[in-house]
NUFI-340392 format. One record per residue (C-alpha): x, y, z; residue in three letters. Coordinates in steps of 0.05 Angstrom, whole numbers, always signed. Each point is the difference from the previous one (the first is absolute). Example, Ala and Ser with C-alpha at 12.3 -4.5 7.8 and 13.67 -1.06 7.14 Angstrom:
BEGIN
<xx->+246 | yy->-90 | zz->+156 | res->Ala>
<xx->+27 | yy->+69 | zz->-13 | res->Ser>
***
This chain:
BEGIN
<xx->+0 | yy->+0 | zz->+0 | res->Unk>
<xx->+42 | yy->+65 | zz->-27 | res->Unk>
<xx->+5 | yy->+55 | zz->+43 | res->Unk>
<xx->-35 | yy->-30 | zz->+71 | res->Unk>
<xx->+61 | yy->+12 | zz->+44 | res->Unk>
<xx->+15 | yy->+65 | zz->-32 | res->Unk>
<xx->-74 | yy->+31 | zz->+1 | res->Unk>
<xx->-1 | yy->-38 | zz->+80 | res->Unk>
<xx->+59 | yy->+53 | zz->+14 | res->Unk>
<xx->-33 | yy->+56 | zz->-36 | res->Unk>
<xx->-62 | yy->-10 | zz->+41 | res->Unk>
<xx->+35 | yy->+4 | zz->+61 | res->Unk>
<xx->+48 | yy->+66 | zz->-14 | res->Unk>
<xx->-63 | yy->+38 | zz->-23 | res->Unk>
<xx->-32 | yy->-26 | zz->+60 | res->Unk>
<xx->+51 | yy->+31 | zz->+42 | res->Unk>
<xx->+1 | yy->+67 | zz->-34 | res->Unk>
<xx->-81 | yy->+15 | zz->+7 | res->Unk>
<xx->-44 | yy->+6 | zz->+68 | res->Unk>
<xx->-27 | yy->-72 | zz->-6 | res->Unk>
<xx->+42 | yy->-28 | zz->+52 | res->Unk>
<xx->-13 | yy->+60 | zz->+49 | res->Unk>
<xx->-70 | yy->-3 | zz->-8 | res->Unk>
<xx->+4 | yy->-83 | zz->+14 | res->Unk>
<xx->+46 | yy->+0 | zz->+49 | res->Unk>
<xx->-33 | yy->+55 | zz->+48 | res->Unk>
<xx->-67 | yy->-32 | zz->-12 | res->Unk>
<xx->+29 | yy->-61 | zz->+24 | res->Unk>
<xx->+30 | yy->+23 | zz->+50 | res->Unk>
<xx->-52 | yy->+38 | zz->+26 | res->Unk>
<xx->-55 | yy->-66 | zz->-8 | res->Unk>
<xx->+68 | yy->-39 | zz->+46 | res->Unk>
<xx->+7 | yy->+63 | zz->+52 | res->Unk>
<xx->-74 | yy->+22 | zz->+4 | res->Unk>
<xx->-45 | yy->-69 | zz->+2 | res->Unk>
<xx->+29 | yy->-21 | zz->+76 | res->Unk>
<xx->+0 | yy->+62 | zz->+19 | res->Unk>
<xx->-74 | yy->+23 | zz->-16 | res->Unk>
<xx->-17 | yy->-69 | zz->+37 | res->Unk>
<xx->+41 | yy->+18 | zz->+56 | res->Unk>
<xx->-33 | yy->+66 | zz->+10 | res->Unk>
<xx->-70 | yy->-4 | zz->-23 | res->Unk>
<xx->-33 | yy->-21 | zz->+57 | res->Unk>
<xx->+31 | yy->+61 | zz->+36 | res->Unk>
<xx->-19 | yy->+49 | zz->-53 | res->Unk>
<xx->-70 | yy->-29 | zz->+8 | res->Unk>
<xx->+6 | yy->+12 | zz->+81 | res->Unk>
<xx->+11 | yy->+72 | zz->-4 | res->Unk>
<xx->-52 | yy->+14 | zz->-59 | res->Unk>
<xx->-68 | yy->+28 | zz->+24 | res->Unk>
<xx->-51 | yy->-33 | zz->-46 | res->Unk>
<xx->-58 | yy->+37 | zz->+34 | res->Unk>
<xx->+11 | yy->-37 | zz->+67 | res->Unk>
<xx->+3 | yy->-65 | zz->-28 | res->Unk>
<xx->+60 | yy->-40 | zz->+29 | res->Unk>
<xx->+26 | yy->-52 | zz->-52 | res->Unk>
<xx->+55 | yy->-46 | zz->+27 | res->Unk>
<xx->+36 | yy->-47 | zz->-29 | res->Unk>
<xx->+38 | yy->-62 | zz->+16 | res->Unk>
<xx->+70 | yy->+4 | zz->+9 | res->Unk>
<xx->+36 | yy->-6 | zz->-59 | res->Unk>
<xx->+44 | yy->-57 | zz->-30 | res->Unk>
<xx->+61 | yy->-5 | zz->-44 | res->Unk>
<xx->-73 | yy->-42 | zz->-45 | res->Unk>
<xx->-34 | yy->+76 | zz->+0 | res->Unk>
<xx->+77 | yy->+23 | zz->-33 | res->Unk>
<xx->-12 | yy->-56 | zz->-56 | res->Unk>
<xx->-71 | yy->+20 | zz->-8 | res->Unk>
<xx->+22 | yy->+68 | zz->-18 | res->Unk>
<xx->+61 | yy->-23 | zz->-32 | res->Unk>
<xx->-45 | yy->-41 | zz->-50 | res->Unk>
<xx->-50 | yy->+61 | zz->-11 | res->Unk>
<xx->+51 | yy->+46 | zz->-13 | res->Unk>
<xx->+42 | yy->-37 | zz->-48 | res->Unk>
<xx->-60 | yy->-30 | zz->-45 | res->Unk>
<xx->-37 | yy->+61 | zz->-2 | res->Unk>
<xx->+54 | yy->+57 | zz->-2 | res->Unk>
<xx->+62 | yy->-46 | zz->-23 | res->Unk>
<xx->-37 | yy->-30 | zz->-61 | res->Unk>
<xx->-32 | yy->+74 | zz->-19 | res->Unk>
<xx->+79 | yy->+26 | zz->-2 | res->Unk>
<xx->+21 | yy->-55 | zz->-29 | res->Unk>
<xx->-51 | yy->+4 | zz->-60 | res->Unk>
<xx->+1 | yy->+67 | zz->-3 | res->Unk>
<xx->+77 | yy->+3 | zz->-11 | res->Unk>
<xx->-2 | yy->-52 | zz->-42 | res->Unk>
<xx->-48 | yy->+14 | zz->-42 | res->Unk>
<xx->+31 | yy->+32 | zz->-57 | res->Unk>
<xx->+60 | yy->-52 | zz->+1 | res->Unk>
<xx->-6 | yy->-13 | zz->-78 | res->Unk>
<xx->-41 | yy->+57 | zz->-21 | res->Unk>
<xx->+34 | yy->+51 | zz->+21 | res->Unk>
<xx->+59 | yy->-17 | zz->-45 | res->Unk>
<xx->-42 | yy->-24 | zz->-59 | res->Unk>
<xx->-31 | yy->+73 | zz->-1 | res->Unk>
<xx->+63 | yy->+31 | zz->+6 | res->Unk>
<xx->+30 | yy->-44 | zz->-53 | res->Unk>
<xx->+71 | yy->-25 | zz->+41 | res->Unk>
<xx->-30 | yy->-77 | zz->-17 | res->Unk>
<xx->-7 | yy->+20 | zz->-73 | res->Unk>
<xx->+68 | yy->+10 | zz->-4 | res->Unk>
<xx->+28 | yy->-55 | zz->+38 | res->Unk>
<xx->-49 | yy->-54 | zz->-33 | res->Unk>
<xx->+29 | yy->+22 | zz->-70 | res->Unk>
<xx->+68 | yy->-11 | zz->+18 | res->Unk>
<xx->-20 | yy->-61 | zz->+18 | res->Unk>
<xx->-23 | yy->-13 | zz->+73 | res->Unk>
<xx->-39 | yy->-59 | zz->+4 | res->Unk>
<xx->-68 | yy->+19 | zz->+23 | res->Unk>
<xx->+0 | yy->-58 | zz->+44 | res->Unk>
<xx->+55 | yy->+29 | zz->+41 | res->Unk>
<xx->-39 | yy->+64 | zz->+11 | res->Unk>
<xx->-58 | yy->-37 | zz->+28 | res->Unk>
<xx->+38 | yy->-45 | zz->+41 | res->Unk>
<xx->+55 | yy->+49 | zz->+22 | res->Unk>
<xx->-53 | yy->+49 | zz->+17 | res->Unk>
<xx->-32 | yy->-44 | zz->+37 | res->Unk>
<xx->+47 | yy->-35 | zz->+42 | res->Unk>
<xx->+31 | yy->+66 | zz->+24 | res->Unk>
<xx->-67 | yy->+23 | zz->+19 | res->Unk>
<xx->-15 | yy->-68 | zz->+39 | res->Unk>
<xx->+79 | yy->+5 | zz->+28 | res->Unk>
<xx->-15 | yy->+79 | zz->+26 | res->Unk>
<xx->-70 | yy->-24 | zz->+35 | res->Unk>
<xx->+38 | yy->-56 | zz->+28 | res->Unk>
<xx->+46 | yy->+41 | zz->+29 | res->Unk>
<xx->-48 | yy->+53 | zz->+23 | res->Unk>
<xx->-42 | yy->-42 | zz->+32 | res->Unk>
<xx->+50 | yy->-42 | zz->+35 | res->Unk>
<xx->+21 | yy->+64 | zz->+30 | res->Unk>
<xx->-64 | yy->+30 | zz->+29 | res->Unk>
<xx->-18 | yy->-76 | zz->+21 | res->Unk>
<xx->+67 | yy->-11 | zz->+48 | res->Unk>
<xx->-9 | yy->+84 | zz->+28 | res->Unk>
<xx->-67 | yy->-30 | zz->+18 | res->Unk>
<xx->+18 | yy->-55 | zz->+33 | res->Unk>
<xx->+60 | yy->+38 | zz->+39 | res->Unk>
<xx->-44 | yy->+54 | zz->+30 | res->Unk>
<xx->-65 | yy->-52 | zz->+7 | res->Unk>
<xx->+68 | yy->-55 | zz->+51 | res->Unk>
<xx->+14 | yy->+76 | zz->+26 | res->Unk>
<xx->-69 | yy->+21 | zz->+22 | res->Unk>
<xx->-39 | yy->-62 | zz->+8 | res->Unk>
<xx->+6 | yy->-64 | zz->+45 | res->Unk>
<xx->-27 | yy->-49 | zz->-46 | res->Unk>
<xx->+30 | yy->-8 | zz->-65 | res->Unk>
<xx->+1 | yy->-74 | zz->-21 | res->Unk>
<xx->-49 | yy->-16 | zz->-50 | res->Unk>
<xx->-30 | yy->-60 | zz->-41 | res->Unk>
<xx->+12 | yy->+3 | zz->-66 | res->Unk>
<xx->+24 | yy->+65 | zz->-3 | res->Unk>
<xx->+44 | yy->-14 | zz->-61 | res->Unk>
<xx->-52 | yy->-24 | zz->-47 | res->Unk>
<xx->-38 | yy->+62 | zz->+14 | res->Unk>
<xx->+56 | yy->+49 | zz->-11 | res->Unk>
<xx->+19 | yy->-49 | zz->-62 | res->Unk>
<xx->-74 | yy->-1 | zz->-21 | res->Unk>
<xx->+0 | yy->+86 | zz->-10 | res->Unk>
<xx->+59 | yy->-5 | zz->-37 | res->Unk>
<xx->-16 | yy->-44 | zz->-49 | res->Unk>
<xx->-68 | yy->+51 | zz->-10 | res->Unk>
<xx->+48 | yy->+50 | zz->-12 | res->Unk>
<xx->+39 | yy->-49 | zz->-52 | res->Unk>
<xx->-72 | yy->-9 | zz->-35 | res->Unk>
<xx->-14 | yy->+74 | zz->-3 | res->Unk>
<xx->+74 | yy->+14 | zz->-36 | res->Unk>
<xx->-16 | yy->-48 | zz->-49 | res->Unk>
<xx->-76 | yy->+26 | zz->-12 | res->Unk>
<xx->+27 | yy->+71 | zz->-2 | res->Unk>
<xx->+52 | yy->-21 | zz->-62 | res->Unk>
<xx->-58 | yy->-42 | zz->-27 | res->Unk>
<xx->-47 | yy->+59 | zz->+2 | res->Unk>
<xx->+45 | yy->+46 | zz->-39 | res->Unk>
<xx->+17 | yy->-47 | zz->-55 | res->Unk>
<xx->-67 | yy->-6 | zz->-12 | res->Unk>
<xx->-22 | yy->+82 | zz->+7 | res->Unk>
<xx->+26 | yy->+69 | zz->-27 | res->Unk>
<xx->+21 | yy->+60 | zz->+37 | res->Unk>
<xx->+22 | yy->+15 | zz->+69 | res->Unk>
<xx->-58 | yy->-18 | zz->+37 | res->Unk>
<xx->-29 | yy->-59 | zz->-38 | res->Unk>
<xx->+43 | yy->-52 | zz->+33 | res->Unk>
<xx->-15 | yy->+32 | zz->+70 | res->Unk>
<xx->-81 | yy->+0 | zz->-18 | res->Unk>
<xx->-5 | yy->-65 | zz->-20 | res->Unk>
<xx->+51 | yy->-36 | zz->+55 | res->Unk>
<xx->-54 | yy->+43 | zz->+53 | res->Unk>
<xx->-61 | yy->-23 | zz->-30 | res->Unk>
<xx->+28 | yy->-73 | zz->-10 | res->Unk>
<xx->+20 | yy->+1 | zz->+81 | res->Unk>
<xx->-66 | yy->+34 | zz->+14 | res->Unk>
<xx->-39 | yy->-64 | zz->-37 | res->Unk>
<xx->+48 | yy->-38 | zz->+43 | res->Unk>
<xx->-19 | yy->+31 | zz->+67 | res->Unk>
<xx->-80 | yy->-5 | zz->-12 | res->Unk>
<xx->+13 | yy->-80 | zz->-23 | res->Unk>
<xx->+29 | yy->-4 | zz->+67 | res->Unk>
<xx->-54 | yy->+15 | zz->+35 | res->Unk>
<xx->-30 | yy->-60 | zz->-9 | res->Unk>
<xx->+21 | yy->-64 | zz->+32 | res->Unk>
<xx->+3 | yy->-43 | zz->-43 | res->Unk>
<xx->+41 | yy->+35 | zz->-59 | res->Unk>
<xx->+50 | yy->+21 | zz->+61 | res->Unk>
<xx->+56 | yy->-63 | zz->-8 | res->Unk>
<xx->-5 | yy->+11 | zz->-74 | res->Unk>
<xx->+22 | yy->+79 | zz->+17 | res->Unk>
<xx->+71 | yy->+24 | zz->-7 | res->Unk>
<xx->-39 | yy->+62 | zz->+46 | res->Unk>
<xx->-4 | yy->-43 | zz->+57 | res->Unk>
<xx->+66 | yy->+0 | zz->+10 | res->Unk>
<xx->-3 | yy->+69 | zz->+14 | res->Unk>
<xx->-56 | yy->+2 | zz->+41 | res->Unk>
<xx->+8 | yy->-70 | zz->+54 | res->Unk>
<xx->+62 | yy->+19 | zz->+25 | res->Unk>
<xx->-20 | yy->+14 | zz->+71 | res->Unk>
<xx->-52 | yy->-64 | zz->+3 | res->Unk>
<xx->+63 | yy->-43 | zz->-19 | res->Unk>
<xx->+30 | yy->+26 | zz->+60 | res->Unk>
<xx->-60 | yy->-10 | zz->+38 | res->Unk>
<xx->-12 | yy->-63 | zz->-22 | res->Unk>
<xx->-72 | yy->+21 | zz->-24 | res->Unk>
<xx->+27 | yy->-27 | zz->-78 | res->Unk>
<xx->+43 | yy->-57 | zz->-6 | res->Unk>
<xx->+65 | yy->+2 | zz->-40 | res->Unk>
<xx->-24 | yy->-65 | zz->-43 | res->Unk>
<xx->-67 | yy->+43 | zz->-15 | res->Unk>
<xx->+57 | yy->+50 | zz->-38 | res->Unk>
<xx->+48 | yy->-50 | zz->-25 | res->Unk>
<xx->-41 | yy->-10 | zz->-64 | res->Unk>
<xx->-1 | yy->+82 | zz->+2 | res->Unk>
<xx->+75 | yy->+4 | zz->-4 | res->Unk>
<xx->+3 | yy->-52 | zz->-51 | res->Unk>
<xx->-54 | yy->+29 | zz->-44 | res->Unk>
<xx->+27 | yy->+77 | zz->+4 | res->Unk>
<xx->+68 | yy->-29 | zz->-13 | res->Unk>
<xx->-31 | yy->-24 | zz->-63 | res->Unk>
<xx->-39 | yy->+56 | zz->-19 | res->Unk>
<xx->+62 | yy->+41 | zz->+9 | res->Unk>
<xx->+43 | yy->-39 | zz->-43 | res->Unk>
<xx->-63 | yy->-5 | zz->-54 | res->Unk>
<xx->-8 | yy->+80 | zz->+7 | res->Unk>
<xx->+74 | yy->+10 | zz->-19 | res->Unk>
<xx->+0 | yy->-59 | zz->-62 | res->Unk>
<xx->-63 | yy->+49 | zz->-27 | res->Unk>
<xx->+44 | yy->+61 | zz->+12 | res->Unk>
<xx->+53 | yy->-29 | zz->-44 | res->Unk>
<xx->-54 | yy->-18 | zz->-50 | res->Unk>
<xx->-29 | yy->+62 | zz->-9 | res->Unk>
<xx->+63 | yy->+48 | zz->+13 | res->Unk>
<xx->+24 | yy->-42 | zz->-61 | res->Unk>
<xx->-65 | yy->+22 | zz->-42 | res->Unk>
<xx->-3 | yy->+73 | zz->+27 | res->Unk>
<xx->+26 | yy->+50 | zz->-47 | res->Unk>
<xx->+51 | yy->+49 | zz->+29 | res->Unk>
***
């Protein structure tokens, strides 16, 4: 495949040069510093609220409240920065014309696709597995429990989601023109996903659960062999996504 490790290096100098990795890195960080800590101190910001003289008190809180937040944060905020940054990972250049020229000296479209792709997947590897081990210092550093069941899988389980939604973001704008039609049709594709998981049944068939049953994995409410099949299918689906990404980048005219 001409030009993979060569267009892997560009990817990560220009990477380097723009605000991308600020804007990932302090997000992570933040989702790391901020999740224990909002569990730590939310039931005292509740305590010295007055809600009309209505006292609300809640239990004291566990390094599982830090997770629950953890979890919220990163698959609600994380995957938004992620897709929004993301987003216009192969139509920016195509509208600009830099792939043009590359392409007709001969870079294998292949390469782009797959290049583009596995730097993306390496930088929300990297991100992630930042703001996951600030999260677990400060949730050992604040909280008395923090053992859990199964905690891997459900850290494991997010990141593959975020895997899926690299590879439906290159699918979508192989497939779309413009700036914004990659980003409006990877939303409305994750939206379909999110109402689908709303019912029951269609849930272990849902690459969406795995963004979503994080905490009930720790809790024990889902088992892990109800989301083994998940993992296996999203997996799958991931690696079906990027073999219609070749397909079509191959077919697009640029």
């Amino acid at each position: 495949m001409r030009g993979f490790k060569a267009f892997v290096k560009k990817e990560l100098i220009e990477f380097t040069r723009n605000y991308k990795w600020i804007i990932l890195l302090s997000t992570f960080l933040f989702i790391g510093m901020s999740s224990p800590l909002l569990a730590k101190l939310l039931p005292n910001i509740f305590s010295i609220l007055e809600m009309g003289g209505l006292t609300i008190t809640l239990p004291e809180p566990t390094g599982m409240d830090a997770y629950s937040q953890f979890f919220k944060n990163m698959s609600q905020m994380g995957i938004i920065v992620l897709l929004l940054v993301y987003s216009g990972i192969l139509s920016n250049e195509l509208t600009k014309g830099t792939l043009t020229i590359l392409l007709s000296k001969g870079l294998s479209r292949n390469a782009v696709i797959l290049a583009k792709y596995t730097v993306a997947l390496f930088h929300w590897s990297l991100f992630f597995l930042i703001g996951t081990i600030i999260n677990h210092v400060y949730t050992i550093y604040l909280f008395e429990k923090t053992s859990f069941d199964h905690l891997f899988f459900s850290l494991f389980s997010l990141w593959l989601f975020g895997a899926f939604v690299l590879a439906l973001i290159l699918f979508s704008g192989t497939v779309t023109t413009g700036n914004y039609g990659g980003l409006l049709l990877t939303v409305v594709l994750l939206v379909i996903g999110l109402i689908a998981n709303s019912f029951s049944a269609l849930q272990k068939y849902n690459p969406v659960s795995l963004a979503t049953d994080n905490l009930e994995i720790l809790t024990g409410e889902v088992l892990v062999s109800e989301r083994i099949g998940t993992v296996g299918l999203t997996v799958l689906l991931t690696t079906t996504i990027l073999v219609f990404a070749l397909y079509f980048f191959k077919e697009k005219k640029v």
